[in-house]
Backbone atoms as SQL, in Angstrom:
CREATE TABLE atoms (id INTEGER PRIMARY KEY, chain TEXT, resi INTEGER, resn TEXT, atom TEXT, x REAL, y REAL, z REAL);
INSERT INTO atoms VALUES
  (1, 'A', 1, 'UNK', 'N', -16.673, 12.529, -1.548),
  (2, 'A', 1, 'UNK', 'CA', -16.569, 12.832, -0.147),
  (3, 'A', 1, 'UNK', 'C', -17.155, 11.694, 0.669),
  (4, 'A', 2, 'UNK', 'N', -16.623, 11.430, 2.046),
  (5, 'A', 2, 'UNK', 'CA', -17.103, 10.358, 2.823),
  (6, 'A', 2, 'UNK', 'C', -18.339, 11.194, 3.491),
  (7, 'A', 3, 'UNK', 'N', -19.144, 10.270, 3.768),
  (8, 'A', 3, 'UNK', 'CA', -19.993, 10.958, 4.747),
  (9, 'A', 3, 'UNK', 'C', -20.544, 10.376, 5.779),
  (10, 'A', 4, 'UNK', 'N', -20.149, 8.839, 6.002),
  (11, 'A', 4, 'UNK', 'CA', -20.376, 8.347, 6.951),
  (12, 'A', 4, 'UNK', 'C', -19.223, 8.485, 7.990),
  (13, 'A', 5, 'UNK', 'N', -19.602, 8.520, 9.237),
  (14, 'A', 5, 'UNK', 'CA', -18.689, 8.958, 11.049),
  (15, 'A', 5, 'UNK', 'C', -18.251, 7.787, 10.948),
  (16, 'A', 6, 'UNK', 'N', -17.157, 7.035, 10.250),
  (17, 'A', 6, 'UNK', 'CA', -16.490, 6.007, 10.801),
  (18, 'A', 6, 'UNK', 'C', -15.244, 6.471, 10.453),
  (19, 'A', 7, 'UNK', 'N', -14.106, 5.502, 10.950),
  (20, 'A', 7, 'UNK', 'CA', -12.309, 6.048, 10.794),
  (21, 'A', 7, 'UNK', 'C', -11.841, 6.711, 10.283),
  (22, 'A', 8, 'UNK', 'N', -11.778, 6.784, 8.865),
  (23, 'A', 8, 'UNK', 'CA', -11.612, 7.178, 7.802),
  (24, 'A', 8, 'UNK', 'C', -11.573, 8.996, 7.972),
  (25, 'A', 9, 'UNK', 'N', -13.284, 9.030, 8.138),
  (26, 'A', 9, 'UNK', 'CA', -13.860, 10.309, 8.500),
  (27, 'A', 9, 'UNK', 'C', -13.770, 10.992, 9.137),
  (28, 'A', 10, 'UNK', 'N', -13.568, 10.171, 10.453),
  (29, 'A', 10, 'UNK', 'CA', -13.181, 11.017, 12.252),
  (30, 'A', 10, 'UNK', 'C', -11.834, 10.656, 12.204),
  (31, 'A', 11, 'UNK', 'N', -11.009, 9.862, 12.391),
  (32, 'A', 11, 'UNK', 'CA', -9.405, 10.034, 12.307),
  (33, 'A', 11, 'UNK', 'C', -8.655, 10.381, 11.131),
  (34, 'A', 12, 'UNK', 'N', -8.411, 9.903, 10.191),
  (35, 'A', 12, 'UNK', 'CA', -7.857, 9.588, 9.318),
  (36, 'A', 12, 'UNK', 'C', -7.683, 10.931, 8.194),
  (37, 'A', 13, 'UNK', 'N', -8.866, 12.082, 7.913),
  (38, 'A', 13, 'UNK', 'CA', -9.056, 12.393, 7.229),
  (39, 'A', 13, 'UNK', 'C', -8.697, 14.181, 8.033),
  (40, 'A', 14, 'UNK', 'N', -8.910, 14.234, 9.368),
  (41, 'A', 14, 'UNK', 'CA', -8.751, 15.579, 9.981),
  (42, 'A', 14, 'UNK', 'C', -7.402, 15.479, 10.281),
  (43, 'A', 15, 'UNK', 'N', -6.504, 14.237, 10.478),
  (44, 'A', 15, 'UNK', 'CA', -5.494, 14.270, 10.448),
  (45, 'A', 15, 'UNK', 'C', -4.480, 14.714, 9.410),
  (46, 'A', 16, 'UNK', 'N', -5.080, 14.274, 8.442),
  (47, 'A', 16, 'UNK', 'CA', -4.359, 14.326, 7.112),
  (48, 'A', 16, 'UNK', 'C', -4.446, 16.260, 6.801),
  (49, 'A', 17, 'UNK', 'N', -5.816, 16.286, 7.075),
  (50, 'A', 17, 'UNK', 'CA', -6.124, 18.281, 6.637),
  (51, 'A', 17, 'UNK', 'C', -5.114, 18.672, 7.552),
  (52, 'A', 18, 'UNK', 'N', -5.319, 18.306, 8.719),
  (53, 'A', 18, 'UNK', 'CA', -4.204, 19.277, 9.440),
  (54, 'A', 18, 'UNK', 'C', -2.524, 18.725, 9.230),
  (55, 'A', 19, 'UNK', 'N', -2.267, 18.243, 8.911),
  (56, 'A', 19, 'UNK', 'CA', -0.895, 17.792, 9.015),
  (57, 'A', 19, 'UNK', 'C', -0.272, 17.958, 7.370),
  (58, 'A', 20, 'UNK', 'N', -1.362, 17.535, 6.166),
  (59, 'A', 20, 'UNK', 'CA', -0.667, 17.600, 5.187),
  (60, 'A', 20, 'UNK', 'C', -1.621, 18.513, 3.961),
  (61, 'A', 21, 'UNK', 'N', -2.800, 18.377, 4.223),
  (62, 'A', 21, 'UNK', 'CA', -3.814, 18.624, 2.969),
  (63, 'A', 21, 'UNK', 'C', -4.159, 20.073, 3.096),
  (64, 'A', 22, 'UNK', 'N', -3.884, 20.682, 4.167),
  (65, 'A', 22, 'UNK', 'CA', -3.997, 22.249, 4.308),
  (66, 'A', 22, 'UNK', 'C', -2.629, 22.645, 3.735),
  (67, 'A', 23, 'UNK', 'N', -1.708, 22.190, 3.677),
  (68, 'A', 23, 'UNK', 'CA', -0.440, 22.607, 3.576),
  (69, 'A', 23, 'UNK', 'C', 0.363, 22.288, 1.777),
  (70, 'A', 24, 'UNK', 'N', -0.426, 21.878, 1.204),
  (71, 'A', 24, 'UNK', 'CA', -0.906, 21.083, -0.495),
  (72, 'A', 24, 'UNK', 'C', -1.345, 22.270, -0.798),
  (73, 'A', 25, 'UNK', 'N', -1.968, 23.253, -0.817),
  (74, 'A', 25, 'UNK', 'CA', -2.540, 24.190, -1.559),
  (75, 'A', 25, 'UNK', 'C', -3.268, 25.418, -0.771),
  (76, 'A', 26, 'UNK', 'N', -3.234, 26.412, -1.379),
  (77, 'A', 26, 'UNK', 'CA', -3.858, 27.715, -1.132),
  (78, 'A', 26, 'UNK', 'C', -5.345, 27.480, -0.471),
  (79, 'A', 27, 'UNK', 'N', -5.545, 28.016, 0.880),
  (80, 'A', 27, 'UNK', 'CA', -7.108, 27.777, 1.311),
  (81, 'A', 27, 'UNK', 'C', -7.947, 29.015, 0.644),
  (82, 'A', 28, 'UNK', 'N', -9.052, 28.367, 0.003),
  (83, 'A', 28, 'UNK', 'CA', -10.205, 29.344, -0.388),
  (84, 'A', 28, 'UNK', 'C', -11.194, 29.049, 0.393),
  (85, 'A', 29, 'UNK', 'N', -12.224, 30.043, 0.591),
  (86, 'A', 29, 'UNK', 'CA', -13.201, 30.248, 2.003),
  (87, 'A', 29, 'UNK', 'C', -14.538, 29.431, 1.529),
  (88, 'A', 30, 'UNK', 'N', -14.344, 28.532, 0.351),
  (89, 'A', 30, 'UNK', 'CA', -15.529, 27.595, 0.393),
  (90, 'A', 30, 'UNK', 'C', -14.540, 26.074, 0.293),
  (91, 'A', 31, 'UNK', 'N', -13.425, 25.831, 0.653),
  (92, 'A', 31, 'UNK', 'CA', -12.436, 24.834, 1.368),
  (93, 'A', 31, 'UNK', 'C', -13.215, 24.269, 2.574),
  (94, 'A', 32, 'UNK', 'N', -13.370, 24.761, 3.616),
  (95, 'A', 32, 'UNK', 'CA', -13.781, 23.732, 4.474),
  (96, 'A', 32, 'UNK', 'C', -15.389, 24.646, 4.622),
  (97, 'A', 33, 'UNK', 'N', -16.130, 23.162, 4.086),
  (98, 'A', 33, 'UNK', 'CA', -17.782, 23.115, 4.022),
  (99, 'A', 33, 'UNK', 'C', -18.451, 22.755, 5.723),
  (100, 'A', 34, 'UNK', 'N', -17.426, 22.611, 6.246),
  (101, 'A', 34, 'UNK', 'CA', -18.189, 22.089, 7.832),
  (102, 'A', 34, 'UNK', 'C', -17.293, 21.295, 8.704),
  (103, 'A', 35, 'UNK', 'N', -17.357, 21.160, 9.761),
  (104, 'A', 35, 'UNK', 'CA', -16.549, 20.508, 11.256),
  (105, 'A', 35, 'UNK', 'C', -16.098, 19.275, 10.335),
  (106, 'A', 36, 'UNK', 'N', -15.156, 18.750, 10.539),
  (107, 'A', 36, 'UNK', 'CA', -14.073, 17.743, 9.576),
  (108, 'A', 36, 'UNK', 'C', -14.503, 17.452, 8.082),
  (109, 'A', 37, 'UNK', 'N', -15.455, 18.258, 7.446),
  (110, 'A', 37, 'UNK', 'CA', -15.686, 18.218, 6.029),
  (111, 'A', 37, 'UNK', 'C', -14.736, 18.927, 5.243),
  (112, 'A', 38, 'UNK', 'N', -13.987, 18.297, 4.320),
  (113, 'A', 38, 'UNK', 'CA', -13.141, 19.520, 3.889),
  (114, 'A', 38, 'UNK', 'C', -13.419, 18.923, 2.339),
  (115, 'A', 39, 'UNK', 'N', -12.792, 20.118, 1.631),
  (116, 'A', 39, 'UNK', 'CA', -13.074, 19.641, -0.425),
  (117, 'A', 39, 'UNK', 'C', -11.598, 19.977, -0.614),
  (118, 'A', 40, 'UNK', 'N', -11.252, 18.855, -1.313),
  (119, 'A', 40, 'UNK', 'CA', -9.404, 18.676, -2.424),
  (120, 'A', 40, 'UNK', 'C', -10.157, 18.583, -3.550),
  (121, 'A', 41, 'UNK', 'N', -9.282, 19.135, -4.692),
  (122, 'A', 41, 'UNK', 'CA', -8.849, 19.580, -5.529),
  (123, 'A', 41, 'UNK', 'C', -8.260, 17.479, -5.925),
  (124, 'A', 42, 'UNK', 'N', -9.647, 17.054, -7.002),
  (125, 'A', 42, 'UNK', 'CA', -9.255, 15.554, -6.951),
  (126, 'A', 42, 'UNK', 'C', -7.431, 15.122, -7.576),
  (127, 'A', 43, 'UNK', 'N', -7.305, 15.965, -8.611),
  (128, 'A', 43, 'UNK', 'CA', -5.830, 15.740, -9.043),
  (129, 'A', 43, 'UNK', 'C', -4.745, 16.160, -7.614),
  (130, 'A', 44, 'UNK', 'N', -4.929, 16.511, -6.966),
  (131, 'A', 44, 'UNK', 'CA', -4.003, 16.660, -6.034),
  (132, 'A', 44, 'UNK', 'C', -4.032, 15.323, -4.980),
  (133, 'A', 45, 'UNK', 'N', -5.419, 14.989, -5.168),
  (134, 'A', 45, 'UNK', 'CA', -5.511, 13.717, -4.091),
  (135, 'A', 45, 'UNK', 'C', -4.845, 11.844, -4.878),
  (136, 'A', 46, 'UNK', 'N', -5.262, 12.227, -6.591),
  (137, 'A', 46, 'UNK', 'CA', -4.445, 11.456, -7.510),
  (138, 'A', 46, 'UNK', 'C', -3.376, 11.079, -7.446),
  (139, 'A', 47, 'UNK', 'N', -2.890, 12.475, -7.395),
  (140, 'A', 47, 'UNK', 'CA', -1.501, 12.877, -7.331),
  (141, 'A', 47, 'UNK', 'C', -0.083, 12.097, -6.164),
  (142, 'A', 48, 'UNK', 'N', -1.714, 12.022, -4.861),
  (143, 'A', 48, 'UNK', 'CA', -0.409, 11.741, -3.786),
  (144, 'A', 48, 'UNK', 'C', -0.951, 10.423, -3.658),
  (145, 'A', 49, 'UNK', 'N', -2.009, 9.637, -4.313),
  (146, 'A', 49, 'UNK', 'CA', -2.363, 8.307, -4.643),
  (147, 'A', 49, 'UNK', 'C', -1.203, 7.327, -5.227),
  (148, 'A', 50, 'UNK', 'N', -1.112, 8.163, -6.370),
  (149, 'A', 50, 'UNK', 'CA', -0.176, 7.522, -7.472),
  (150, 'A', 50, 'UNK', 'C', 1.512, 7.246, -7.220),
  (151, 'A', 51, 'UNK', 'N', 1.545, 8.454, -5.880),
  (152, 'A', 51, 'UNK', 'CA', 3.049, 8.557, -5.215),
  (153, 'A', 51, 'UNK', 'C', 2.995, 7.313, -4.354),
  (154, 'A', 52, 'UNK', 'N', 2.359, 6.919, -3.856),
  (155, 'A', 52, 'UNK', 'CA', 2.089, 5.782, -2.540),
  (156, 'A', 52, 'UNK', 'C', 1.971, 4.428, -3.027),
  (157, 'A', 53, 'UNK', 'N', 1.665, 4.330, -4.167),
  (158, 'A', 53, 'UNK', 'CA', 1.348, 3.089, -5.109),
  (159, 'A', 53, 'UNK', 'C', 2.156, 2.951, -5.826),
  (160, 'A', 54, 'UNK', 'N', 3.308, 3.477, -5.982),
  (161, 'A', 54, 'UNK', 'CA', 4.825, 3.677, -7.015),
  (162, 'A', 54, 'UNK', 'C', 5.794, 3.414, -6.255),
  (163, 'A', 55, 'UNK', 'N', 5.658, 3.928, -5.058),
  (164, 'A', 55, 'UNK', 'CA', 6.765, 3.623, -3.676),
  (165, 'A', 55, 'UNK', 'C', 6.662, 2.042, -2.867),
  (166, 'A', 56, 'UNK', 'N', 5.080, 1.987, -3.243),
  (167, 'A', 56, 'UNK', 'CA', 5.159, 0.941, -2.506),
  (168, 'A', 56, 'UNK', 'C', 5.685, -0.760, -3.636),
  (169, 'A', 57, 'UNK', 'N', 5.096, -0.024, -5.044),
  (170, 'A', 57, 'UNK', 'CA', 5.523, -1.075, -6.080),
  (171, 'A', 57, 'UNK', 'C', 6.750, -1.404, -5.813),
  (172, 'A', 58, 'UNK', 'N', 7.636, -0.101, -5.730),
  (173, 'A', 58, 'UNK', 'CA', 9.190, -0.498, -5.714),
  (174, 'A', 58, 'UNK', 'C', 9.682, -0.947, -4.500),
  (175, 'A', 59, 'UNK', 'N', 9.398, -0.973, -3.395),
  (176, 'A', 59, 'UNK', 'CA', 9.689, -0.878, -2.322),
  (177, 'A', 59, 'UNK', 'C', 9.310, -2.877, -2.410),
  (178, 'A', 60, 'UNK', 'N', 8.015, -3.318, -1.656),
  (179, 'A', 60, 'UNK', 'CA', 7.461, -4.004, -1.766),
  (180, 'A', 60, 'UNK', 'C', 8.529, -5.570, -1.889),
  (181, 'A', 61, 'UNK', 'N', 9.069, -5.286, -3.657),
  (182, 'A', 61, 'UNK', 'CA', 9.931, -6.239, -3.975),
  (183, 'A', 61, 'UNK', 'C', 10.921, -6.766, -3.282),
  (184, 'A', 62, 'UNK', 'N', 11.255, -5.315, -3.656),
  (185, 'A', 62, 'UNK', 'CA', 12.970, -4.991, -2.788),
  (186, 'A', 62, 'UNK', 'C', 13.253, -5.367, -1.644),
  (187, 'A', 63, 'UNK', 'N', 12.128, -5.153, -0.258),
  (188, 'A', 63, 'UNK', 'CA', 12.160, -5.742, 1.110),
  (189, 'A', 63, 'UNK', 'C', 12.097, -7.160, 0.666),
  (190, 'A', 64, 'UNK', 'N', 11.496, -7.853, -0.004),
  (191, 'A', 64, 'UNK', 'CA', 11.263, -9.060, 0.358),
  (192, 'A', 64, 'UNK', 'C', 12.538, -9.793, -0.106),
  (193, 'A', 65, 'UNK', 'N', 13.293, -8.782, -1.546),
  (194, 'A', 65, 'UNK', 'CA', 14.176, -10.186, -1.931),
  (195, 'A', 65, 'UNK', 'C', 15.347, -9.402, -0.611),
  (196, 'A', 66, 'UNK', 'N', 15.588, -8.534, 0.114),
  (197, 'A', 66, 'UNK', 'CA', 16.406, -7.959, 1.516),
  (198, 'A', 66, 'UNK', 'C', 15.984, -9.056, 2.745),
  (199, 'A', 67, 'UNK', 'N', 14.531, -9.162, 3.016),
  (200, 'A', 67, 'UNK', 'CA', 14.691, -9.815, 3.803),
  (201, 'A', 67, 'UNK', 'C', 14.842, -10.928, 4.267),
  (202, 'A', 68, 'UNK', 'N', 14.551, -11.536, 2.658),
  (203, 'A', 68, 'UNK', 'CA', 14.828, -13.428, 2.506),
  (204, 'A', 68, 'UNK', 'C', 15.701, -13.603, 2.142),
  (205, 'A', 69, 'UNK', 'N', 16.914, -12.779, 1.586),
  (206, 'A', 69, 'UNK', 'CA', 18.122, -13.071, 1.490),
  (207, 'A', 69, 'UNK', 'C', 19.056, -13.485, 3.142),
  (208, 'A', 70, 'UNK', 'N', 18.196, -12.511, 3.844),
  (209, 'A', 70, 'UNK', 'CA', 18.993, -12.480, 5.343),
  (210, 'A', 70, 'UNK', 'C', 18.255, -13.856, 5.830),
  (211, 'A', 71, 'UNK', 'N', 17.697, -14.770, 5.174),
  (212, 'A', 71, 'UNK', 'CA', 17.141, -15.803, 6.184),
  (213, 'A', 71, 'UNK', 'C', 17.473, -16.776, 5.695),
  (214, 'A', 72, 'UNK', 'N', 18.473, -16.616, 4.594),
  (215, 'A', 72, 'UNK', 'CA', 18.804, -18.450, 3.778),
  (216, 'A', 72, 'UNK', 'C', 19.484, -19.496, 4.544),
  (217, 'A', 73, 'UNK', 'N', 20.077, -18.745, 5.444),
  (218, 'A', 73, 'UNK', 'CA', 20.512, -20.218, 6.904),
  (219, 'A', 73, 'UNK', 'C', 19.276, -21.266, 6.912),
  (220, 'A', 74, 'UNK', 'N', 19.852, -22.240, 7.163),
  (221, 'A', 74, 'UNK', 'CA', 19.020, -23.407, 8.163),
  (222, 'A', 74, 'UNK', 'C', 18.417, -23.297, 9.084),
  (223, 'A', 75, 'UNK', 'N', 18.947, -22.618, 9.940),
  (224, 'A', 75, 'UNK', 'CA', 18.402, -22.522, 11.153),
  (225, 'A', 75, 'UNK', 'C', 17.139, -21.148, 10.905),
  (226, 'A', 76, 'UNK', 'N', 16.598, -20.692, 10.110),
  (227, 'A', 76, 'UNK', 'CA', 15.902, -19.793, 9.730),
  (228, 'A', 76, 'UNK', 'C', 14.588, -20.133, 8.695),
  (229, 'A', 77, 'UNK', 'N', 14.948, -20.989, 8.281),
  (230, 'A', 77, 'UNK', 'CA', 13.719, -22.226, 8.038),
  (231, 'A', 77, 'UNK', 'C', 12.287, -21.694, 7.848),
  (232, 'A', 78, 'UNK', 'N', 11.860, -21.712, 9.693),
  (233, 'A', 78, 'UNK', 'CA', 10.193, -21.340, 9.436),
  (234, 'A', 78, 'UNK', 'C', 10.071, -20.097, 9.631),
  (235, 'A', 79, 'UNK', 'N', 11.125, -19.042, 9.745),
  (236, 'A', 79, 'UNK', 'CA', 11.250, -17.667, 9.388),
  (237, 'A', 79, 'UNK', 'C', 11.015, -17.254, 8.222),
  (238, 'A', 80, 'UNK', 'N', 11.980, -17.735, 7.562),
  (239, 'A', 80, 'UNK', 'CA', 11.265, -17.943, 5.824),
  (240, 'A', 80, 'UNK', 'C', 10.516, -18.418, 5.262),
  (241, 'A', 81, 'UNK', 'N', 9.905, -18.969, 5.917),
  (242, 'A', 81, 'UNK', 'CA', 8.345, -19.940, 5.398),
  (243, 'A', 81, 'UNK', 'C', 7.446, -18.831, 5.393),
  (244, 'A', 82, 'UNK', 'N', 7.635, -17.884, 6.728),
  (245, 'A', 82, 'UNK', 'CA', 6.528, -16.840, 7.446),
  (246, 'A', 82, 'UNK', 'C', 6.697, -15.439, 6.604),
  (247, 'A', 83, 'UNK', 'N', 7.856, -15.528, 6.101),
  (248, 'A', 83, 'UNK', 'CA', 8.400, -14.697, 5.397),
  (249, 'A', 83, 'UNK', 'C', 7.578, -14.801, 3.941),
  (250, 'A', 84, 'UNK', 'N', 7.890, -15.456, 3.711),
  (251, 'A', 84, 'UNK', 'CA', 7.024, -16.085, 2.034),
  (252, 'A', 84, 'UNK', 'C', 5.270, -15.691, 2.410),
  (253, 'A', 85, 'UNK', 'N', 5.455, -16.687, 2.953),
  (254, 'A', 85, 'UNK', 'CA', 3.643, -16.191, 3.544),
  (255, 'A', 85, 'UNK', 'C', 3.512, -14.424, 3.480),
  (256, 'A', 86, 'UNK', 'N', 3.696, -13.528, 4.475),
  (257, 'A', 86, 'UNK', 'CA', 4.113, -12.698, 4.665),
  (258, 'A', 86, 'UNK', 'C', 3.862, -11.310, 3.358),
  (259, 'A', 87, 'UNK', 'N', 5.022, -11.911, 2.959),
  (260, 'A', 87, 'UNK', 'CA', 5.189, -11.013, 1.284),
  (261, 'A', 87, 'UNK', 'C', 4.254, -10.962, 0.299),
  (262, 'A', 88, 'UNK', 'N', 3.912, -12.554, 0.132),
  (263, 'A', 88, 'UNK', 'CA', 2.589, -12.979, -1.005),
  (264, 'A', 88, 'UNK', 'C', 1.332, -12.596, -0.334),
  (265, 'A', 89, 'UNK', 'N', 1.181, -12.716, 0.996),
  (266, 'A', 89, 'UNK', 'CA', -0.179, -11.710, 1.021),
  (267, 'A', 89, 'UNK', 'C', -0.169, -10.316, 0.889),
  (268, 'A', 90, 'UNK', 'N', 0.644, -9.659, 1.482),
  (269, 'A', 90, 'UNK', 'CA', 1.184, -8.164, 1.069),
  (270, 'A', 90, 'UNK', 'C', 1.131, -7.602, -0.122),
  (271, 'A', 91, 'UNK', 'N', 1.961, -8.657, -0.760),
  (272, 'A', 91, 'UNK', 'CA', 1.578, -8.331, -2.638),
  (273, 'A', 91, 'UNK', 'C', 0.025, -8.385, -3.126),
  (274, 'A', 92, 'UNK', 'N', -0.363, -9.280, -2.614),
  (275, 'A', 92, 'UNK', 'CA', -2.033, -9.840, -2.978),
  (276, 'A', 92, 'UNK', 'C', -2.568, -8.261, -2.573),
  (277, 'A', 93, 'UNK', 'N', -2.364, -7.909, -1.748),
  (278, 'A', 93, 'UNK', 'CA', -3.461, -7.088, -1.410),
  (279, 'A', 93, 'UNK', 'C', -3.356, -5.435, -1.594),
  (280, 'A', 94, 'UNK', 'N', -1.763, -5.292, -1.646),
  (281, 'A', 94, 'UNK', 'CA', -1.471, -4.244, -2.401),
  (282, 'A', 94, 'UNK', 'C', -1.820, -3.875, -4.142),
  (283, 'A', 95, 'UNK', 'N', -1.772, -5.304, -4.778),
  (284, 'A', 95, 'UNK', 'CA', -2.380, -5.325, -6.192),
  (285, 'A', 95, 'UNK', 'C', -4.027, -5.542, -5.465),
  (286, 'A', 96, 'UNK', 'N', -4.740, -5.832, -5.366),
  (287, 'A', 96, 'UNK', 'CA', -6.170, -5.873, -5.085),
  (288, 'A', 96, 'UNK', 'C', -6.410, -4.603, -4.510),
  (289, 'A', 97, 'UNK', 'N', -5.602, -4.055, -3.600),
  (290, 'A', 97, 'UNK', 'CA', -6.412, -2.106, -3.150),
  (291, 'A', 97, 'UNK', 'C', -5.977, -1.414, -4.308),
  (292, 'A', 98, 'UNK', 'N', -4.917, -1.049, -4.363),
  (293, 'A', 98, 'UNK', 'CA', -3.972, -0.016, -5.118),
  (294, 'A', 98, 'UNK', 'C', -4.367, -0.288, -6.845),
  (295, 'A', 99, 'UNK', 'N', -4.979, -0.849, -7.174),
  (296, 'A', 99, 'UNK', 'CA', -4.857, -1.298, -9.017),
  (297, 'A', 99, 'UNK', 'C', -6.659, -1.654, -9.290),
  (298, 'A', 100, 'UNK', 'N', -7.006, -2.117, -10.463),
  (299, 'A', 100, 'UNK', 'CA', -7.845, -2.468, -10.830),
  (300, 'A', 100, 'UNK', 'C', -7.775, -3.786, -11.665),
  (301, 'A', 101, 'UNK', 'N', -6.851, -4.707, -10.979),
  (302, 'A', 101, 'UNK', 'CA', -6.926, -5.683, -11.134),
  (303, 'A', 101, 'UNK', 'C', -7.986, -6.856, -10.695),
  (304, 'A', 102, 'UNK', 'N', -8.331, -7.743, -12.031),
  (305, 'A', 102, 'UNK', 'CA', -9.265, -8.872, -11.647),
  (306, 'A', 102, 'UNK', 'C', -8.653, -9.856, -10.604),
  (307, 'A', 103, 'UNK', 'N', -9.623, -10.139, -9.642),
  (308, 'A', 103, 'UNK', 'CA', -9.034, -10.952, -9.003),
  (309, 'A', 103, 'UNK', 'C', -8.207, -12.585, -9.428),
  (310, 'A', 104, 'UNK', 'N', -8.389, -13.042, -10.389),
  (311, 'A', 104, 'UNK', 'CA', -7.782, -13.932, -11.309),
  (312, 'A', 104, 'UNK', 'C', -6.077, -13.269, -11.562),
  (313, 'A', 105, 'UNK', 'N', -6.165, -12.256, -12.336),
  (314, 'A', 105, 'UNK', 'CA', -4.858, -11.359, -12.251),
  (315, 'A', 105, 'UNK', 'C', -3.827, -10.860, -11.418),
  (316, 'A', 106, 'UNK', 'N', -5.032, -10.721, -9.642),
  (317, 'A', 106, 'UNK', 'CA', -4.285, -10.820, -8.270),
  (318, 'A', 106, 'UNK', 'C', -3.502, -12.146, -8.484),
  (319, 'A', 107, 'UNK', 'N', -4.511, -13.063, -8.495),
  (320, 'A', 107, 'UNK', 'CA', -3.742, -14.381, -7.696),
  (321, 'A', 107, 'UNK', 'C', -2.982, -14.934, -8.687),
  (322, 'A', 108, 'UNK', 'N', -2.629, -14.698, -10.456),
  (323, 'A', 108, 'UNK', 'CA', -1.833, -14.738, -11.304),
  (324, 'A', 108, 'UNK', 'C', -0.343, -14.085, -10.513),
  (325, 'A', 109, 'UNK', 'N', -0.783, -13.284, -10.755),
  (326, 'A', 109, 'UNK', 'CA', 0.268, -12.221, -10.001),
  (327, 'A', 109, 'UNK', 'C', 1.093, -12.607, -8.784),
  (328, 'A', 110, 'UNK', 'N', 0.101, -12.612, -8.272),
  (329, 'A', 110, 'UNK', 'CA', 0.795, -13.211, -6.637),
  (330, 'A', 110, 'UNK', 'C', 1.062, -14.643, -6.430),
  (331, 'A', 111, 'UNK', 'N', 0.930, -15.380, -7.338),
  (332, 'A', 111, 'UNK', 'CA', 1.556, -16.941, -7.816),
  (333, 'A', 111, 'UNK', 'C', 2.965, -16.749, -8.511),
  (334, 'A', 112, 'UNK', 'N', 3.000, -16.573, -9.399),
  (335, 'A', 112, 'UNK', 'CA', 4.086, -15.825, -10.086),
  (336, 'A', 112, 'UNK', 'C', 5.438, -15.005, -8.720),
  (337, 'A', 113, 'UNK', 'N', 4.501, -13.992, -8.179),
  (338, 'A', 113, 'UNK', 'CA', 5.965, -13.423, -7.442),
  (339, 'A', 113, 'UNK', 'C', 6.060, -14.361, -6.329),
  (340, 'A', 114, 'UNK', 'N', 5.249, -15.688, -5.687),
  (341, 'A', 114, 'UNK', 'CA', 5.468, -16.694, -4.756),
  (342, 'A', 114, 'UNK', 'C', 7.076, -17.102, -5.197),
  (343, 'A', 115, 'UNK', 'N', 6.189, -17.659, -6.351),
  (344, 'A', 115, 'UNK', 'CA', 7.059, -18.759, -7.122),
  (345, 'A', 115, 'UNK', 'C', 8.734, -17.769, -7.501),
  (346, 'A', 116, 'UNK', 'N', 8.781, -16.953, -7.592),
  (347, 'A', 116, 'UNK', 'CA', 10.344, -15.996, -8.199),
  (348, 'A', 116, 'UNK', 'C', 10.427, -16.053, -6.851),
  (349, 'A', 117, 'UNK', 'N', 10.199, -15.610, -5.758),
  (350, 'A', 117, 'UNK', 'CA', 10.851, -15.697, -4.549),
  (351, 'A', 117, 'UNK', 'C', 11.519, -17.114, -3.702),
  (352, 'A', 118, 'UNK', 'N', 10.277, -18.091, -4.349),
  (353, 'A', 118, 'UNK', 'CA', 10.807, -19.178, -3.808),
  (354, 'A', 118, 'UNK', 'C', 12.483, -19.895, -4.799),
  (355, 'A', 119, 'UNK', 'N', 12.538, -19.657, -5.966),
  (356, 'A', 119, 'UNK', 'CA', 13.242, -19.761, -7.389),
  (357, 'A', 119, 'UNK', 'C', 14.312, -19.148, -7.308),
  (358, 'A', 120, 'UNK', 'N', 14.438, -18.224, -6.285),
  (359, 'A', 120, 'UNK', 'CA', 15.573, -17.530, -6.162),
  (360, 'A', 120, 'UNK', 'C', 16.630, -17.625, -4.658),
  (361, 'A', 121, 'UNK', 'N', 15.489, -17.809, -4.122),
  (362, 'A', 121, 'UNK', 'CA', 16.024, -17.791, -2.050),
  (363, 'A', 121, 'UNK', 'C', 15.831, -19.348, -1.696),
  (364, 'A', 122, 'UNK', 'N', 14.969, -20.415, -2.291),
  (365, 'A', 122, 'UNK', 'CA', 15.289, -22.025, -1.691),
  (366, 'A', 122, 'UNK', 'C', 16.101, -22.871, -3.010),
  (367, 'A', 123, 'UNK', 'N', 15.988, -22.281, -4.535),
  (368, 'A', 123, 'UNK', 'CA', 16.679, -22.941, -5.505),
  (369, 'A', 123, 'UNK', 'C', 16.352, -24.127, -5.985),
  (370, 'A', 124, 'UNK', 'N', 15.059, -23.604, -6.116),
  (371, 'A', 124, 'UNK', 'CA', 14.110, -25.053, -6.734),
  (372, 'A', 124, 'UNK', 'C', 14.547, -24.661, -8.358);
């Protein structure tokens, strides 16, 4: 449980009870412990972890080789430069939150999908 009053705690988390996490499972009357304190059931919070980190794996790729395909003109140049930029930090940091990857393994990683993006959309 969070217990410090920052974002997370005051936005993020009363939003979620009311909009999705009350609506996940049956309320029992020791469910909410106090004014935006609430207790999940950790496999259910796993659960919609593992959905968000699977969507975004697949997803992730897919936009980037969609949106650098649409920029292989000339005249689109430092669009795709920003684009590259763009993606490889996205990736970086989606493997660095979402995984338990070493940071060596991030930037393996995110060298690697630089390099296939560039290998495929400039034809080095």
């Amino acid at each position: 449980m969070i217990a410090s009053p920052g974002g997370f705690s005051t936005g993020f988390f009363p939003w979620f009870h009311e909009k999705i996490g009350q609506k996940l499972k049956k309320q029992s009357p020791d469910s909410v412990l106090g004014e935006n304190i609430y207790s999940y059931d950790t496999s259910l919070l796993n659960g919609i972890a593992e959905t968000i980190i699977t969507v975004t794996a697949a997803l992730l790729p897919a936009t980037s080789i969609v949106v650098l395909s649409r920029l292989r003109e000339e005249k689109y140049k430092d669009q795709m430069t920003a684009a590259f930029a763009l993606f490889s930090t996205a990736f970086a940091i989606a493997l660095a939150t979402m995984t338990k990857a070493r940071r060596i393994e991030v930037f393996i990683a995110t060298a690697v999908f630089a390099a296939v993006n560039v290998a495929l959309f400039v034809g080095v």
